[in-house]
py3Dmol code that shows the C-alpha trace and the ligand (Angstrom):
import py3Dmol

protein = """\
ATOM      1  CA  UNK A   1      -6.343  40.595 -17.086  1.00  0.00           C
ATOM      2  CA  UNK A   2      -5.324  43.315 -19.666  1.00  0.00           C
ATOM      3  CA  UNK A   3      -1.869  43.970 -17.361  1.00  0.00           C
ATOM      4  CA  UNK A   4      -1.287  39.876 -17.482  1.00  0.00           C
ATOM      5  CA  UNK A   5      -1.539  39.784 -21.402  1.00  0.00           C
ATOM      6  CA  UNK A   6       0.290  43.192 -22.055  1.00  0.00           C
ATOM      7  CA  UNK A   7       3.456  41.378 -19.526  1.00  0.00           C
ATOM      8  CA  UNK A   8       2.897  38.351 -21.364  1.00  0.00           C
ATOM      9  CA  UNK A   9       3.049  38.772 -25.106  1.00  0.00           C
ATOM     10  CA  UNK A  10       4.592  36.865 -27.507  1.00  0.00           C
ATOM     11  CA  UNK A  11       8.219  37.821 -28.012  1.00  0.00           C
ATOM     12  CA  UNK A  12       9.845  36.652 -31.110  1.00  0.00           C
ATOM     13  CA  UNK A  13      13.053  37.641 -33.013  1.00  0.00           C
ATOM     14  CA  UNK A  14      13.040  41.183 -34.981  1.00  0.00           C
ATOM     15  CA  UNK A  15      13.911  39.467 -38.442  1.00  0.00           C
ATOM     16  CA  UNK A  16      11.240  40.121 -39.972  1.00  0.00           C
ATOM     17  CA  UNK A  17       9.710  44.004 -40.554  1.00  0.00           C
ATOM     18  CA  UNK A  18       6.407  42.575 -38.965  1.00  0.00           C
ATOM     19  CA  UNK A  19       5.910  39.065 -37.774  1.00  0.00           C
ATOM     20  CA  UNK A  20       6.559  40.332 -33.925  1.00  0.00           C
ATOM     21  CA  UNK A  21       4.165  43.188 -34.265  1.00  0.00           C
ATOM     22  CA  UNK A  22       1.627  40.557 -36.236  1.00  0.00           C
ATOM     23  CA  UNK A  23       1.979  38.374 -33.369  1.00  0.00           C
ATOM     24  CA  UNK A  24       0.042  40.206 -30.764  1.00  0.00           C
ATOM     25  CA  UNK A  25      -1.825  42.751 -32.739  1.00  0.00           C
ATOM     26  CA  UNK A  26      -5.123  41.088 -32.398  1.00  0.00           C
ATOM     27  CA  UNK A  27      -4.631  40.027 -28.976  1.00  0.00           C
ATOM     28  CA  UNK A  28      -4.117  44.032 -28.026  1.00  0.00           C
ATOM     29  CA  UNK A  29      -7.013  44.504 -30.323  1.00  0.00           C
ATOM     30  CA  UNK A  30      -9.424  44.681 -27.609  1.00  0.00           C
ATOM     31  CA  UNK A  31     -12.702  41.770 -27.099  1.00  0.00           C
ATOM     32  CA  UNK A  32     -14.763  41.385 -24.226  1.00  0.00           C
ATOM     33  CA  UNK A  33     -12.275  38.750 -22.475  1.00  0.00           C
ATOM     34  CA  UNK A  34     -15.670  36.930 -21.726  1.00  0.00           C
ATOM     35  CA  UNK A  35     -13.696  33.470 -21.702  1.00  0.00           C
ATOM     36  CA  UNK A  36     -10.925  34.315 -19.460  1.00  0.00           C
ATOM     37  CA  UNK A  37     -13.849  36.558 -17.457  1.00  0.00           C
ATOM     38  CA  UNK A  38     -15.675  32.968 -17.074  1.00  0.00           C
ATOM     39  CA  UNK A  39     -12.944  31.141 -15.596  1.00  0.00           C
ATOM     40  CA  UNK A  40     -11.867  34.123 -13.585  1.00  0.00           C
ATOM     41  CA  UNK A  41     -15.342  34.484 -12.132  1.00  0.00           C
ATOM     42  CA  UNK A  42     -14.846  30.833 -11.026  1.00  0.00           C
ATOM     43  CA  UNK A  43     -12.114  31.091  -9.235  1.00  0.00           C
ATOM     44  CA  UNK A  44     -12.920  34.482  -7.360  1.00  0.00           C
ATOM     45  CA  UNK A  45     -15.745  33.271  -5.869  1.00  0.00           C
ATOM     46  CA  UNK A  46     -14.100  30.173  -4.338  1.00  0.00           C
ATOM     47  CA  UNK A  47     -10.740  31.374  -3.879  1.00  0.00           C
ATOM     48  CA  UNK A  48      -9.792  34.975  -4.505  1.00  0.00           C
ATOM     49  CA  UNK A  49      -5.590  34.196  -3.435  1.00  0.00           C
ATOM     50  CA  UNK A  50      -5.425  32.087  -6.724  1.00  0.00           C
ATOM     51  CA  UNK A  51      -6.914  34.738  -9.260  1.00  0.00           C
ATOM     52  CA  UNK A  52      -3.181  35.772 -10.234  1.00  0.00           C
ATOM     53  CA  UNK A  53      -2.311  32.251 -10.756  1.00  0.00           C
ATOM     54  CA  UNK A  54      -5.178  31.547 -12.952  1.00  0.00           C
ATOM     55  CA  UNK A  55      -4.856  34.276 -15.041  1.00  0.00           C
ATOM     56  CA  UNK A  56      -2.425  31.692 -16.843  1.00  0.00           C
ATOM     57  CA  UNK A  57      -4.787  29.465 -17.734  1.00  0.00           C
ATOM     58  CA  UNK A  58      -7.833  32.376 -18.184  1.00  0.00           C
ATOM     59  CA  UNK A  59      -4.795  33.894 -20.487  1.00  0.00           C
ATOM     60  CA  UNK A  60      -4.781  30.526 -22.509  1.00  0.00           C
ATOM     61  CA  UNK A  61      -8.250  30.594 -23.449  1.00  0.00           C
ATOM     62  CA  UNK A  62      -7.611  33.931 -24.875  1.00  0.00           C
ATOM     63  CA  UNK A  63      -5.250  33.004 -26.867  1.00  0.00           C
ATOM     64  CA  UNK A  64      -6.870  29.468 -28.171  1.00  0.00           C
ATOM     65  CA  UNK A  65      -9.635  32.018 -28.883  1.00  0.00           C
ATOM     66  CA  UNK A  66      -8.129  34.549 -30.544  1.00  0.00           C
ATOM     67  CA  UNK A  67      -6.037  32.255 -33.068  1.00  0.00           C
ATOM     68  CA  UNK A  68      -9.598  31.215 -33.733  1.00  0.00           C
ATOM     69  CA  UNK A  69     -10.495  34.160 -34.909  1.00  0.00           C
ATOM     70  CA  UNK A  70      -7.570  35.264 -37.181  1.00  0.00           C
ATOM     71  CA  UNK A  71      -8.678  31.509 -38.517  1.00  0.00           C
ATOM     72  CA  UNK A  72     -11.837  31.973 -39.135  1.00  0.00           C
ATOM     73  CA  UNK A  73     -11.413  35.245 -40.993  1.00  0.00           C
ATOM     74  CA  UNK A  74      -8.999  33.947 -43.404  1.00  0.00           C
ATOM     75  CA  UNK A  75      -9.907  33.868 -47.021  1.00  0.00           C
ATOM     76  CA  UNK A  76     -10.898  30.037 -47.492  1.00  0.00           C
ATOM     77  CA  UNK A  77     -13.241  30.135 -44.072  1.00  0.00           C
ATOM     78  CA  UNK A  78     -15.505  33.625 -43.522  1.00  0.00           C
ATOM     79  CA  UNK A  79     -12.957  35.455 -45.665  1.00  0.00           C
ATOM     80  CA  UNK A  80     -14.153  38.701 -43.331  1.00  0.00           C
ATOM     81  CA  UNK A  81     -12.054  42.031 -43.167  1.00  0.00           C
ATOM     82  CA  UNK A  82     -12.767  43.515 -40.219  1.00  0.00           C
ATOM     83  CA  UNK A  83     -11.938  41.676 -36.649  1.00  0.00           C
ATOM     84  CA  UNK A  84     -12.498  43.336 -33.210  1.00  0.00           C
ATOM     85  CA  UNK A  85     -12.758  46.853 -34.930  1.00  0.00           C
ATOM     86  CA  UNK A  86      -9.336  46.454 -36.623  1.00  0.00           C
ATOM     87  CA  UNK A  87      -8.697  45.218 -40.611  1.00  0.00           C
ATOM     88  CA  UNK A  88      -8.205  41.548 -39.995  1.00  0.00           C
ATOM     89  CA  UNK A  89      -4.453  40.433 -39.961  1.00  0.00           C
ATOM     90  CA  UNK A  90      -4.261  38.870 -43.624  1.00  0.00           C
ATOM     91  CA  UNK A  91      -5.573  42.522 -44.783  1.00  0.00           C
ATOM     92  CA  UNK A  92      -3.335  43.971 -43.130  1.00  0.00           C
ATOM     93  CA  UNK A  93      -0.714  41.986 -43.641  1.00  0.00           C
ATOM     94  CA  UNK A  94      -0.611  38.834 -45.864  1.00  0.00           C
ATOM     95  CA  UNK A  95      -2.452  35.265 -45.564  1.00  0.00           C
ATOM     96  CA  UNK A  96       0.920  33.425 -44.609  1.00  0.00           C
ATOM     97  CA  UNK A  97       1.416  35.907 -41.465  1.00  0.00           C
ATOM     98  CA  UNK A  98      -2.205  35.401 -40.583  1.00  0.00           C
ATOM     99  CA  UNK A  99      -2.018  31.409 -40.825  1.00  0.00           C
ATOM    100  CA  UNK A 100       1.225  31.530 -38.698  1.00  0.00           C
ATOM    101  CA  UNK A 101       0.173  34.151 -36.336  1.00  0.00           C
ATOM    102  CA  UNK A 102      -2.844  31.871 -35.475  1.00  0.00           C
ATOM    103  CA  UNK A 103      -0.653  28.832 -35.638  1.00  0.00           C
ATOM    104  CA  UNK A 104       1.485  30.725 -32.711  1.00  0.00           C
ATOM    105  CA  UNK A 105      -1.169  31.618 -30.582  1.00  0.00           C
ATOM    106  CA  UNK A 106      -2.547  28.263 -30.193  1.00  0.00           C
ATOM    107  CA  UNK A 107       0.481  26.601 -29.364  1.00  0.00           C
ATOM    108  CA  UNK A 108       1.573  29.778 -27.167  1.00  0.00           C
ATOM    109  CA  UNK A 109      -1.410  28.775 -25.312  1.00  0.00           C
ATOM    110  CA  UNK A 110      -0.415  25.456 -24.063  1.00  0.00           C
ATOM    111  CA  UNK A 111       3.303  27.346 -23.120  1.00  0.00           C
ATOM    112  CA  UNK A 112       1.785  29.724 -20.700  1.00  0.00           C
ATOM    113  CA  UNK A 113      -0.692  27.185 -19.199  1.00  0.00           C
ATOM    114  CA  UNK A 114       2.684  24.669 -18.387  1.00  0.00           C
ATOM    115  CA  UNK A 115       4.041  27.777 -16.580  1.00  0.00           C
ATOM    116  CA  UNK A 116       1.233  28.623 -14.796  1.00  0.00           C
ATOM    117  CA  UNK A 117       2.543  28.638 -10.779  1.00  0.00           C
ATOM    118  CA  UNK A 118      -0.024  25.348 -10.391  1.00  0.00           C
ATOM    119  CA  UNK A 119       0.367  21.366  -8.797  1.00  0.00           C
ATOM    120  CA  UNK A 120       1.313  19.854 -12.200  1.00  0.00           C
ATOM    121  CA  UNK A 121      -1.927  17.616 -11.753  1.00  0.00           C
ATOM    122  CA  UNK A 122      -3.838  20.543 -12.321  1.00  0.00           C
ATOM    123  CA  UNK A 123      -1.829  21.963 -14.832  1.00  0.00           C
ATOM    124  CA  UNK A 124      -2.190  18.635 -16.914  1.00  0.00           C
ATOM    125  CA  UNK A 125      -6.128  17.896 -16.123  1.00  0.00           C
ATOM    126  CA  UNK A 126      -6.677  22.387 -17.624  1.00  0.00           C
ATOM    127  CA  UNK A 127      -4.015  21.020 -20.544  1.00  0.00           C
ATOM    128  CA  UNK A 128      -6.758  18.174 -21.249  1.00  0.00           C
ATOM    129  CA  UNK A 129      -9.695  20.554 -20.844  1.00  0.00           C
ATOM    130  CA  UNK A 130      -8.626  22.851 -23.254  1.00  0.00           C
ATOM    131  CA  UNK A 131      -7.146  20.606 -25.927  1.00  0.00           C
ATOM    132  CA  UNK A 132     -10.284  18.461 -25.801  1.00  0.00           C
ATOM    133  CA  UNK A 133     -12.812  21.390 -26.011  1.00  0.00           C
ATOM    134  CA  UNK A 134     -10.713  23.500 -28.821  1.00  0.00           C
ATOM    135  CA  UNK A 135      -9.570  20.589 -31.115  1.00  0.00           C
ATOM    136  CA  UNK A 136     -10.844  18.186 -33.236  1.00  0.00           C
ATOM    137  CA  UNK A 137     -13.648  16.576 -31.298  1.00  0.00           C
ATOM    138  CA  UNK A 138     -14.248  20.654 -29.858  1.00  0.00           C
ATOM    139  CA  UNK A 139     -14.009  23.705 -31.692  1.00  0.00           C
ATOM    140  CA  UNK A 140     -11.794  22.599 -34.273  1.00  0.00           C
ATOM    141  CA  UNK A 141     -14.492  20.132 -35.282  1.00  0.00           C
ATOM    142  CA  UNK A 142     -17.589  22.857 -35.086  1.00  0.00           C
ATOM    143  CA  UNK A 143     -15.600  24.879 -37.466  1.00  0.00           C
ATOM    144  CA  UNK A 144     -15.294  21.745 -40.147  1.00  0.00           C
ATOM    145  CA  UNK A 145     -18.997  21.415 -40.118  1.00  0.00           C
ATOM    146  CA  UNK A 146     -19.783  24.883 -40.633  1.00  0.00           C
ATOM    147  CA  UNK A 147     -16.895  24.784 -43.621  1.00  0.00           C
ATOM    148  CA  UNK A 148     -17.791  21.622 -45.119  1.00  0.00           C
ATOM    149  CA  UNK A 149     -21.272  21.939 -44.991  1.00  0.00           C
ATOM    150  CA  UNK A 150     -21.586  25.721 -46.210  1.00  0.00           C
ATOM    151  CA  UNK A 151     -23.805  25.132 -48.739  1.00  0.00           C
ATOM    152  CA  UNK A 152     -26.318  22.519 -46.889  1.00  0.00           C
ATOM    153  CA  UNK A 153     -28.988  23.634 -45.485  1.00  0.00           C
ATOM    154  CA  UNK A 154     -28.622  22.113 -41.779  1.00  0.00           C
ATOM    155  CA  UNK A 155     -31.639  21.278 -39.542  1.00  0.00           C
ATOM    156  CA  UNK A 156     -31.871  22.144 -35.961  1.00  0.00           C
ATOM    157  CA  UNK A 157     -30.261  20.040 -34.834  1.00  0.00           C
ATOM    158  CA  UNK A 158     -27.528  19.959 -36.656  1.00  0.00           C
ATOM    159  CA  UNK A 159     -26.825  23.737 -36.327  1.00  0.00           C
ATOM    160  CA  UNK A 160     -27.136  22.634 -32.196  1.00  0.00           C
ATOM    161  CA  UNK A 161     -24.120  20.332 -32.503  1.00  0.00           C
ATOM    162  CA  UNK A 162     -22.382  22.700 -34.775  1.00  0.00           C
ATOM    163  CA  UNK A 163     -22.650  25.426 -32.208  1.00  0.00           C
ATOM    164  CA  UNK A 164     -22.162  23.557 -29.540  1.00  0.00           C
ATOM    165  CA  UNK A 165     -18.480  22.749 -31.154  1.00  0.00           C
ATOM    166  CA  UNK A 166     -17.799  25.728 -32.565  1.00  0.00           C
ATOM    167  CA  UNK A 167     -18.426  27.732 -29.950  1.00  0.00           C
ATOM    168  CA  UNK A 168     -19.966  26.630 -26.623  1.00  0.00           C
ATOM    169  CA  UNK A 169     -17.201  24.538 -25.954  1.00  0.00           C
ATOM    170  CA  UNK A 170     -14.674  26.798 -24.877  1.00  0.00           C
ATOM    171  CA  UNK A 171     -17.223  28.906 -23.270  1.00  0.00           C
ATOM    172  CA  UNK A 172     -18.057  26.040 -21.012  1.00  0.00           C
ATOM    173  CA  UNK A 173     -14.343  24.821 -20.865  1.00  0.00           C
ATOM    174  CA  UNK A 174     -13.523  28.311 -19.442  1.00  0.00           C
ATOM    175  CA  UNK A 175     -16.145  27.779 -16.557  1.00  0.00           C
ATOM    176  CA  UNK A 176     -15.058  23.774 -15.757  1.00  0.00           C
ATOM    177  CA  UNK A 177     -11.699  25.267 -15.778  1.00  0.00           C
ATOM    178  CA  UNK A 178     -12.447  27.735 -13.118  1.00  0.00           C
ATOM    179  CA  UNK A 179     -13.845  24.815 -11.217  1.00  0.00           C
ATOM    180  CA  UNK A 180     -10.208  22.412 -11.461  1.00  0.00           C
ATOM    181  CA  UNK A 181      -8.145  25.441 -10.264  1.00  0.00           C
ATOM    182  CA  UNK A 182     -10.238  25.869  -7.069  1.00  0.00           C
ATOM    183  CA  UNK A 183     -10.563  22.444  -6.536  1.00  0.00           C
ATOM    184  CA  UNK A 184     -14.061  21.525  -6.889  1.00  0.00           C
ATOM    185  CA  UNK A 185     -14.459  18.497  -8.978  1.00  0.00           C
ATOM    186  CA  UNK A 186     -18.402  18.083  -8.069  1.00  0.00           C
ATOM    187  CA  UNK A 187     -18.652  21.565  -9.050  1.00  0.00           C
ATOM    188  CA  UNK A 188     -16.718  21.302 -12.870  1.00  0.00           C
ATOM    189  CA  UNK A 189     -19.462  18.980 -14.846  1.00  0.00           C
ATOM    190  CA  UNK A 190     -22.373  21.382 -13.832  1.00  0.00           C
ATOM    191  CA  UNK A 191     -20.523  24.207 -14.521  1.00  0.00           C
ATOM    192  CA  UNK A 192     -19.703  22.659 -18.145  1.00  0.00           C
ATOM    193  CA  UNK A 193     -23.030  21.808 -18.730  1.00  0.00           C
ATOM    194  CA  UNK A 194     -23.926  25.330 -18.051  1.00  0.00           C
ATOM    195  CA  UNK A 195     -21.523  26.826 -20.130  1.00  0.00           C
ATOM    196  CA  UNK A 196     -22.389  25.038 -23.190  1.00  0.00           C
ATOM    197  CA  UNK A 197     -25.594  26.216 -22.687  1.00  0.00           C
ATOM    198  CA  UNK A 198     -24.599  29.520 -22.226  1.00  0.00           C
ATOM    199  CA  UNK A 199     -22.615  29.267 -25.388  1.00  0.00           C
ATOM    200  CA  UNK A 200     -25.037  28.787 -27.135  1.00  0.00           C
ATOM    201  CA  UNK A 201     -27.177  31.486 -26.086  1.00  0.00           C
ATOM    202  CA  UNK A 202     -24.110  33.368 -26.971  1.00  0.00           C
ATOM    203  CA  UNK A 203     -24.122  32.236 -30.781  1.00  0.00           C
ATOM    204  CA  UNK A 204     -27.744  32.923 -31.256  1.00  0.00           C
ATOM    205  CA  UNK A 205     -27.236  36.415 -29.928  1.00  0.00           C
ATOM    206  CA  UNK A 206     -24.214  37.215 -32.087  1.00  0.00           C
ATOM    207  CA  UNK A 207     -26.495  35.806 -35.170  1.00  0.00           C
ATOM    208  CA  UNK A 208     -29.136  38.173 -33.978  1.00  0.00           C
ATOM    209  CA  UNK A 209     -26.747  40.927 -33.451  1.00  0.00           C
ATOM    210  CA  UNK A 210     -25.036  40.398 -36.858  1.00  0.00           C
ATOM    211  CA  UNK A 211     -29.065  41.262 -38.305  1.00  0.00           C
ATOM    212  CA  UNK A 212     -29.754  44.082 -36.040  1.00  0.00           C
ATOM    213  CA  UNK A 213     -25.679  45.858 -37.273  1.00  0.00           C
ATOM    214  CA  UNK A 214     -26.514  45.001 -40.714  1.00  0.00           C
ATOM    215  CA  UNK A 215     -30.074  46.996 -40.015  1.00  0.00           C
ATOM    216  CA  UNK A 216     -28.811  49.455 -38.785  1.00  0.00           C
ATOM    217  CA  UNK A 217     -25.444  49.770 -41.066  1.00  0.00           C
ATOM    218  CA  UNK A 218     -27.858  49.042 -43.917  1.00  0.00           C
ATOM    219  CA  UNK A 219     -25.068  46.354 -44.963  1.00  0.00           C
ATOM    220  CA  UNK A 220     -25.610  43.309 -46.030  1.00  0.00           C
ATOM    221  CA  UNK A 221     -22.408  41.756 -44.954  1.00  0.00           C
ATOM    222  CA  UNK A 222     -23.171  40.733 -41.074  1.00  0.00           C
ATOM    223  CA  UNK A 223     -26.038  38.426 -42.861  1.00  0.00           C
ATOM    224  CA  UNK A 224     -25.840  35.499 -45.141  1.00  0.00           C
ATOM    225  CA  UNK A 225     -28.797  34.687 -45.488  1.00  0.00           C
ATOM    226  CA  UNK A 226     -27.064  31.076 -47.161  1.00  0.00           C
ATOM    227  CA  UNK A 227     -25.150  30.718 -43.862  1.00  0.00           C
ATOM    228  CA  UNK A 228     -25.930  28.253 -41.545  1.00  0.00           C
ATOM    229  CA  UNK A 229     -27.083  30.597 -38.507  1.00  0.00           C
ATOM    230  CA  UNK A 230     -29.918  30.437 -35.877  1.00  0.00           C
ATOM    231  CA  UNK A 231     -31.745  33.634 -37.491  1.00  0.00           C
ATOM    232  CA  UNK A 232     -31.887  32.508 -41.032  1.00  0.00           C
ATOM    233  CA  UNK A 233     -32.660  29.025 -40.102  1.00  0.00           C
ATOM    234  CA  UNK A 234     -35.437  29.902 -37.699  1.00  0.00           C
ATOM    235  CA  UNK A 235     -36.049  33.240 -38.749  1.00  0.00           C
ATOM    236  CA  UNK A 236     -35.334  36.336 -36.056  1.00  0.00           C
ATOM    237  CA  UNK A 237     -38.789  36.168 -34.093  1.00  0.00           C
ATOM    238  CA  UNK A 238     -38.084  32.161 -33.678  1.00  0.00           C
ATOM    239  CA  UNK A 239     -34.914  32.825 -33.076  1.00  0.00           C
ATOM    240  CA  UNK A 240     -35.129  35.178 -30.102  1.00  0.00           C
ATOM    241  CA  UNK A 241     -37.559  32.952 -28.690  1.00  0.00           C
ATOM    242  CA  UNK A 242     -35.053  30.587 -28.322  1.00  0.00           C
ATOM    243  CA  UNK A 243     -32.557  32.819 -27.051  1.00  0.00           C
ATOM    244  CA  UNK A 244     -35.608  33.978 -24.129  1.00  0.00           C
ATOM    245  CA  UNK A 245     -35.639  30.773 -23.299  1.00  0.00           C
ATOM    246  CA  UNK A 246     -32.127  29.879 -22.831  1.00  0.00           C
ATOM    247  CA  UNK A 247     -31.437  32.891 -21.137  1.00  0.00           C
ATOM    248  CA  UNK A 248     -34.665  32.469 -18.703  1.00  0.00           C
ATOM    249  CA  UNK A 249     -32.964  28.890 -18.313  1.00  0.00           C
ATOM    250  CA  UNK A 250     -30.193  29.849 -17.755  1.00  0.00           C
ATOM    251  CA  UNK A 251     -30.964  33.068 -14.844  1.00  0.00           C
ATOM    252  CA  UNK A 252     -32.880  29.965 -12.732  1.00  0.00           C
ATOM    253  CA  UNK A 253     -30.000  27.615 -13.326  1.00  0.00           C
ATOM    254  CA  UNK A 254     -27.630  30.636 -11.461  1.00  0.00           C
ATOM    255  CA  UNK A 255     -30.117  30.343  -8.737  1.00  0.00           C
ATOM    256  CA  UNK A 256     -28.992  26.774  -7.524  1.00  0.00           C
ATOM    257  CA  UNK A 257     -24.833  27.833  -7.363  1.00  0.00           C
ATOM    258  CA  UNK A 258     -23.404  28.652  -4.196  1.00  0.00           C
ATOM    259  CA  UNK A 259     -24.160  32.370  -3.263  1.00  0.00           C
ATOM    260  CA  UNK A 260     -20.214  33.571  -4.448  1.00  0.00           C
ATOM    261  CA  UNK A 261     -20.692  32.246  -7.410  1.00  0.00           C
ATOM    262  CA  UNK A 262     -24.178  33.042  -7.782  1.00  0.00           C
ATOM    263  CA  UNK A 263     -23.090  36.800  -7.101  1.00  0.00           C
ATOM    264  CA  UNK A 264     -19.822  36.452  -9.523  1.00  0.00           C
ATOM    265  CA  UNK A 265     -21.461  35.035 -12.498  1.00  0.00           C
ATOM    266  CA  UNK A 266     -24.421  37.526 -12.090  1.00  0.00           C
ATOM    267  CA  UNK A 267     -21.922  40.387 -11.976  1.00  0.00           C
ATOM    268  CA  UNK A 268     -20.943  38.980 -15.385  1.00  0.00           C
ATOM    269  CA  UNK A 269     -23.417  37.722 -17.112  1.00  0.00           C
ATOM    270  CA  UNK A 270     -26.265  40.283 -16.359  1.00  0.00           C
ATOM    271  CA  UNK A 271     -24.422  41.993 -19.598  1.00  0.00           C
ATOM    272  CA  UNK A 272     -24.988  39.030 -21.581  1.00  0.00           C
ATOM    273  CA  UNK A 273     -28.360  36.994 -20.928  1.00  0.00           C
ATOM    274  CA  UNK A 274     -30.862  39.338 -22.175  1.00  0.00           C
ATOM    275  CA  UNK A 275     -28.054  41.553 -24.797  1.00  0.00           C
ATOM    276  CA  UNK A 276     -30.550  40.371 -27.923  1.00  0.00           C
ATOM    277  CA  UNK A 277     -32.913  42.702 -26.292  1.00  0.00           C
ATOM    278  CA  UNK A 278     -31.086  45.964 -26.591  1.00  0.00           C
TER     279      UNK A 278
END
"""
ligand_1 = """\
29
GRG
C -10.696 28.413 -37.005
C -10.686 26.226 -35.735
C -11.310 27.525 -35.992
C -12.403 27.850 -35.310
C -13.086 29.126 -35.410
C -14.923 30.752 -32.756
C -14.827 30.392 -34.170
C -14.251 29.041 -34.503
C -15.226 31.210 -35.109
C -15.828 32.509 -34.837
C -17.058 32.632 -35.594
C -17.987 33.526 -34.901
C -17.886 34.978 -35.218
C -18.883 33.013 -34.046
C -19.841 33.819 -33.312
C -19.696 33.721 -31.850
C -18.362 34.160 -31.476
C -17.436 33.093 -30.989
C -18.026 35.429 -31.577
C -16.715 35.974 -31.257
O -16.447 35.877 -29.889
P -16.488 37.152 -28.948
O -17.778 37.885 -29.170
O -15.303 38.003 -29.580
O -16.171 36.732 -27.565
P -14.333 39.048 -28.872
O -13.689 39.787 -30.016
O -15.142 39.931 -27.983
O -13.337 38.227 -28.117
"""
view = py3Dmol.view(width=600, height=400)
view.addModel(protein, "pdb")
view.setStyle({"model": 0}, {"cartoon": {"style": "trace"}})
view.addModel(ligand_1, "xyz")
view.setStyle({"model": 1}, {"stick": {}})
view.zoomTo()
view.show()
């Protein structure tokens, strides 16, 4: 996947002293990859001859991702400084190449995924997946209730949905997506339902990670404790509670996938379910 985005970054005219290099800085920044990793997963199990194919599309949720990112870190949402171990792009640059750069990688996205090598069926039904899961009944919209409602005190369930916009949406796009690319329509709805699950899990473990670094660090930046997160909503015991039960959820969920995918997803997630722990 790291050859595919290196051949595949954004090229743009040298007439400015940094918008090219702004362009793909955070994409070469490192990140786990866990999204395109999902999708890939997917589509290894089922049908290893189309992983070069759908690195196109696992490329495209990379890039949705990533301009979500630069986003979020921008001074009027988390206003943060560091991304992916790097100064984020506004402090290293300025806001307005941080606002375009994120502006570029989301429509870059939907570029690559109309070239991927794919029946234009398919193409059009990932197009859908993606747009509907990352905009503004998807991520876009998690992101508006965390901004708009920064200083409201959600309940459970309203952190849930916002989650489940913000983030667990693309994480179980990236799965259903798999699914559409290997042809296994039955196969796409449980594998979404998983994933937002598993998204989920994911959030509540980077709130609980967040406290644990700021331990540690003996900062006090990873936690808010006025943000509306899983830990200082339900408090860190409660919290990983909920995260053990997920995970234990989701481990006996793998169990009922066919035994390639079983194997694949295991491979992948075994880093993630129980990470809260370490
Ligand atoms: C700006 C429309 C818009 C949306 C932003 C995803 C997001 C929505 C904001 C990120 C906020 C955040 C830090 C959430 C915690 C969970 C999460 C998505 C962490 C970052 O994803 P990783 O851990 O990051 O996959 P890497 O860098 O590894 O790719």
């Amino acid at each position: 996947m790291e050859e595919f985005i290196k051949n595949n970054l954004i090229k743009a005219e040298s007439f400015h002293p940094y918008y090219e290099k702004a362009l793909n800085e955070m994409l070469l920044a490192g990140g786990k990859r866990f999204r395109p990793k999902l999708l890939l997963s997917v589509v290894k199990a089922y049908n290893p001859l189309l992983l070069e194919n759908a690195k196109y599309a696992a490329f495209a949720l990379e890039l949705i991702h990533t301009y979500s990112l630069i986003h979020d870190d921008l001074p009027a949402m988390d206003n943060a400084d560091l991304r992916r171990g790097h100064p984020t792009l506004h402090k290293t640059y300025d806001e307005v190449t941080a606002i375009l750069v994120g502006d570029a990688l989301n429509t870059y996205a939907f570029e690559v995924l109309s070239k991927a090598p794919m029946h234009n069926d398919v193409k059009i039904e990932l197009i859908k997946i993606l747009a509907q899961n990352a905009g503004p009944a998807g991520m876009v919209l998690g992101q508006a209730i965390d901004c708009y409602f920064e200083d409201k005190k959600l309940n459970l369930e309203e952190l849930k949905t916002l989650h489940l916009n913000k983030t667990a949406k693309l994480i179980a796009a990236s799965l259903q997506m798999g699914a559409v690319i290997v042809n296994k329509p039955e196969l796409a709805q449980k594998l979404y339902d998983f994933g937002l699950k598993l998204g989920l899990l994911f959030q509540i473990q980077d709130d609980l990670l967040d406290l644990l670094d700021s331990e540690e660090t003996g900062k006090t930046t990873g936690v808010d404790t006025n943000k509306n997160t899983f830990v200082t909503l339900l408090g860190e015991e409660e919290a990983k509670k909920e995260a053990d039960k997920l995970a234990s959820e989701l481990s006996n969920e793998l169990d009922s996938f066919d035994e390639n995918l079983k194997t694949e997803l295991k491979k992948l997630l075994d880093n993630y379910l129980f990470r809260h722990k370490r």
